[in-house]
N, C-alpha and C positions, 0 to 999 in steps of 0.2 A: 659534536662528538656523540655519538649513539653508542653506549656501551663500551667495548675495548674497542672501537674502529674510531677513525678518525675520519673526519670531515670529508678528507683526500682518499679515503677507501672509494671502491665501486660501488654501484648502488646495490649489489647483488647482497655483498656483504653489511652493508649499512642497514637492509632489511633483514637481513638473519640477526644480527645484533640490536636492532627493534624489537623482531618478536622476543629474543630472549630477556631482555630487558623488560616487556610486558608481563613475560611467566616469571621473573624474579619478584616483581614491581606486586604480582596477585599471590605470589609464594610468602610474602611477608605478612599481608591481611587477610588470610587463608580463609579465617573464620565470616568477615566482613566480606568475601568475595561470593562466600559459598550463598551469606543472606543475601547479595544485592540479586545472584541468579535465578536464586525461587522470588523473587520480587517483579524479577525484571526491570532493576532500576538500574544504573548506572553512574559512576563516579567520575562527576565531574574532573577531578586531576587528568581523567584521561585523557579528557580534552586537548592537552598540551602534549600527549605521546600521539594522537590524531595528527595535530599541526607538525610533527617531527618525521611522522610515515608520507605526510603529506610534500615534504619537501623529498626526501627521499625516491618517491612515484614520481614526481615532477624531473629529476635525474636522470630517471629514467626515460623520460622522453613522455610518460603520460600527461596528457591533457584532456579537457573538455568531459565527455561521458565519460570516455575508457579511465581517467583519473575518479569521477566521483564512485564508478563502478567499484572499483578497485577499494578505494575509500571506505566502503561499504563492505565490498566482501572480506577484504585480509583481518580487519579489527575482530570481524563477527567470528570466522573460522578460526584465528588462533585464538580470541576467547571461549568457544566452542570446546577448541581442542585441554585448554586449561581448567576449566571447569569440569570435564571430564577427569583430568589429571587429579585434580583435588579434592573429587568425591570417590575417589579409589580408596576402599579400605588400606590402614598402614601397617 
């Protein structure tokens, strides 16, 4: 289960309730996400939302490159896009 989808959802929506799950998941340690981005570190918990997008792309019918590609782009662009989100004045 990835968010409110179930198992048995499409992968369409298993990855839209991934990313939101990701901008909930950095909307909690707002302050700790903003330091890990000027550091350019990375929090291992993530590690275990990587292995859950990972099966999700695999649903999808990704493999080989076009999966690690993939792998590699979606994490970077929705954290891209949340760390943008969270250094917007409130």
């Amino acid at each position: 289960m990835h968010g409110d989808v179930g198992d048995d959802a499409g992968w369409e929506l298993q990855l839209a309730a991934w990313c939101h799950s990701l901008r909930d998941h950095a909307r909690r340690y707002s302050p700790l996400i903003r330091e890990m981005a000027r550091n350019g570190s990375f929090q291992p918990a993530l590690l275990e939302k990587v292995a859950v997008l990972a099966r999700i792309l695999r649903s999808a019918g990704l493999e080989g490159r076009a999966l690690a590609e993939a792998l590699r782009w979606i994490p970077q662009t929705v954290w891209g896009a949340i760390t943008l989100e969270l250094s917007r004045p409130e």
